[in-house]
Phi, psi and omega in degrees: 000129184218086168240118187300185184248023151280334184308325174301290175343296180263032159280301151350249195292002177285301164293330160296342176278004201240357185313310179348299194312327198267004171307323202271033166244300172260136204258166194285344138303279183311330162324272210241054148270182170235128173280163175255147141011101206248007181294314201219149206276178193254101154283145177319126162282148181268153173305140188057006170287133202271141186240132153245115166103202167214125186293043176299149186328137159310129218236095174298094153287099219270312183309297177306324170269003141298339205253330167308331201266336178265325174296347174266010186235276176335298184299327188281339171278333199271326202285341167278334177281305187260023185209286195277347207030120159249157173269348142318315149332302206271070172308113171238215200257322161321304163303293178284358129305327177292321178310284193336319192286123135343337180254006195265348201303107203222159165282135171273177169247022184307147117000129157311320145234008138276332184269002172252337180239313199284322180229039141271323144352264229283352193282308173317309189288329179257347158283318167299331178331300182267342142287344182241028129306316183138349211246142210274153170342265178350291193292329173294300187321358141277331189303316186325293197310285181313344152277345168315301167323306183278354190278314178328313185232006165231355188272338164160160218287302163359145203268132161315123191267143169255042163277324182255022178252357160295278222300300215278356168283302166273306165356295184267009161264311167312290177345297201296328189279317168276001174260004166304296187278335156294310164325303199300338183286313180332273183297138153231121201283004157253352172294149196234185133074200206307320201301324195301307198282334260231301133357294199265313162310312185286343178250349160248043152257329184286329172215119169324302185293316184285325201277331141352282185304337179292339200267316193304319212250350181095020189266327180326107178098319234258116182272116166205164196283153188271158185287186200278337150286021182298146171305131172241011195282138173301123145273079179271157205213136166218140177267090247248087171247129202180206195239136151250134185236144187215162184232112179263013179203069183064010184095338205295130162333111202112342206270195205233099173295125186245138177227120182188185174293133188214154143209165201225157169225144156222150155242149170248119174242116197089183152258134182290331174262053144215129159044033176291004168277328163300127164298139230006053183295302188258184187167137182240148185236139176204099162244138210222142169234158174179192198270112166218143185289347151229019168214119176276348142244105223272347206202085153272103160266137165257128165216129163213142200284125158268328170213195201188127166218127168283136173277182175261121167229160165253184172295010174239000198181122167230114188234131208241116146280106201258101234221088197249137184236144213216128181242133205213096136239135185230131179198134167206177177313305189303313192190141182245104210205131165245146206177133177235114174247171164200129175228163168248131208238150159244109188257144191216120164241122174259135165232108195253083152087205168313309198243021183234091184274153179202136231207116189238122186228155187202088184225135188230135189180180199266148191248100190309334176167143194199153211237141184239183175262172186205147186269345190227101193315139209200110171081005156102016182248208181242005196247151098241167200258137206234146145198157209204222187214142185239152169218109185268161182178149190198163185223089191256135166257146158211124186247108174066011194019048191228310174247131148264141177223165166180152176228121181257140180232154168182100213223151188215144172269139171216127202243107176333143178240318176198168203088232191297163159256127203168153157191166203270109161298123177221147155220140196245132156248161180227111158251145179213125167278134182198105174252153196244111167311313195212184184298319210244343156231173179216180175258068179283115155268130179224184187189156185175190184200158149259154170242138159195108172263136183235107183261127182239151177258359212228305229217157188285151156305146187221146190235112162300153171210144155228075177293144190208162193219166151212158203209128178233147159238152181244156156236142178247184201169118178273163178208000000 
């Protein structure tokens, strides 16, 4: 797939113009029910509990989400064929029988963000089709695999990869499930006038599909009360603005210190000790952007919870296990690294007297593929691709709920699948100091470094360092 990233745009907005089409999917009935909510089932109301709007029965639409699910494989097929002729394109019979055999099956040379970004993107869009239909995770989560497939062997002449039927598999269900449930927080359906529409824009850029469906169904804009079963999980959201510094060549005397303007949004969505059974009840987000030569967006992380067992805990002291799935792209000047995981986590909260909280993470799991840099170029690209097993641990302290300190640790064995023969130690440290004026701003400082030893079998080892600092004002915020 060699799609750039204005292409993601008028991929966007390619589909809300194309709404029409999936009309020939849905009947005219089903056009003006209102879906429910599909986070949570529509419970009976009790007599005299105050009601807004009308609550109908959950609605599977199986037709409008095939025909959503063939429009993310169409338009990206037609804007290569009929508008840029990309030579991937030009699909015959020939091609697709060959793609069919199993054995045609080669790692590609794709670009780092296209094969890291670009089609866990395009994966979010075939899941969503069919989540913001009325279909349940667990239930969406083949259409990903299955569009993956098919973009693989009928979607363009290129011999089927399995980087990118990974990437674009696990990827686009993480991908698609948190910007699912984040839309739906976006609008809130008692808001009226510019703010309302500002609301309705923004969540159907965060998810295409579901903002499609708003459109399909008459909720854009459309003020009614949200029911009583509405997603209620909280949101906190915090913002970063500052100065950042990097060493892109290596620490070495001399070298060339990068300094400039950054900002990070992280969000938390939900609590991990609530409806820790639900798949992605909880969920964490990070994205930090700023001025580099080569990306302006530097850094996406995903973690969202698949399952959960609380251990025995009391009121001083609670330990939770968390069976978690995790999406990592990072690219700056300094260092680059995209990785798709699943780990099981253990979070531990202590209360060391009043005014002293002390807050513990320990987690371990197989790391599915991850793409490393590499110093000696392989298969033609500057990566190769790993897979291996990762491990994390962290520690917070809070006093008084005014100074924060924390130490993050998060290190992986990575064993080549294809490019060199070789393989990686990589470790990230994080420390971050934080006094709080107020509930809503703060001071940050960190400071950290990536590690990375690349042992080759072919070529001498080479061990990386990228130290990095950053000085902040945070705003926090609740929703």
């Amino acid at each position: 797939m060699k799609f750039l990233p204005y292409q993601f745009t008028l991929l966007v907005f390619a589909i809300g113009l194309c709404f029409p089409i999936t009309l020939i999917a849905q009947t005219a009935q089903d056009a003006n029910k209102l879906l429910v909510d599909t986070l949570a089932k529509p419970k009976p109301r009790r007599a005299g509990t105050p009601f807004f709007g009308t609550v109908p029965p959950e609605t599977k639409r199986f037709g409008r989400a095939a025909a959503e699910w063939g429009l993310a494989q169409a338009i990206p097929f037609s804007y290569g064929k009929f508008i840029v002729h990309a030579p991937y394109s030009n699909i015959t019979g020939a091609t697709i029988w060959r793609n069919l055999n199993p054995g045609s099956w080669q790692w590609d040379k794709d670009i780092f963000l296209t094969n890291q970004f670009g089609h866990p993107y395009q994966g979010s869009l075939y899941f969503s089709s069919f989540r913001s239909n009325g279909y349940s995770f667990w239930q969406s989560a083949p259409a990903a695999v299955a569009g993956s497939y098919f973009w693989e062997t009928f979607g363009e002449n290129e011999h089927p990869s399995p980087n990118d039927f990974i990437n674009t598999s696990f990827g686009g269900i993480v991908l698609g499930e948190m910007s699912y449930r984040l839309s739906n927080k976006i609008v809130n359906n008692r808001h009226r006038g510019f703010g309302r529409q500002m609301e309705e824009v923004a969540a159907f850029l965060f998810n295409p599909m579901n903002g499609l469906n708003r459109l399909l169904d008459g909720k854009w804009g459309k003020v009614y009360g949200n029911p009583k079963d509405r997603d209620s999980s909280q949101v906190s959201a915090e913002f970063d603005l500052g100065l950042r510094t990097f060493n892109s060549l290596n620490g070495k005397v001399g070298g060339n210190k990068k300094t400039g303007i950054f900002g990070r949004a992280k969000l938390l969505y939900g609590s991990r000790y609530k409806d820790y059974h639900t798949p992605f009840s909880n969920i964490m987000i990070n994205v930090e952007v700023g001025k580099d030569d080569s990306s302006a967006v530097n850094a996406i992380n995903v973690y969202g919870s698949l399952a959960g067992w609380e251990l025995e805990s009391n009121q001083d002291l609670k330990h939770l296990v968390i069976l978690s799935a995790n999406y990592d792209y990072i690219s700056n000047e300094a260092f680059f690294y995209g990785g798709q995981s699943v780990k099981m986590n253990l979070f531990s909260q202590f209360e060391a007297g009043k005014k002293v909280k002390i807050n513990t993470n320990i987690g371990t799991g197989p790391v599915l593929l991850a793409a490393v840099p590499s110093t000696y170029s392989s298969n033609g690209r500057n990566y190769d691709y790993t897979s291996g097993f990762g491990i994390n641990g962290g520690v917070g302290v809070v006093v008084t709920d005014r100074f924060f300190a924390s130490l993050d640790y998060r290190g992986a064995f990575l064993y080549t699948v294809n490019g060199n023969k070789s393989h990686y130690y990589l470790h990230t440290v994080n420390s971050e100091l934080r006094y709080a004026w107020s509930k809503k701003l703060s001071v940050v400082g960190e400071s950290g470094y990536f590690f990375l030893q690349g042992n080759y079998d072919d070529h001498p080892n080479v061990n990386k360092r990228y130290p990095f600092a950053r000085l902040a004002v945070r705003y926090s915020v609740d929703f």
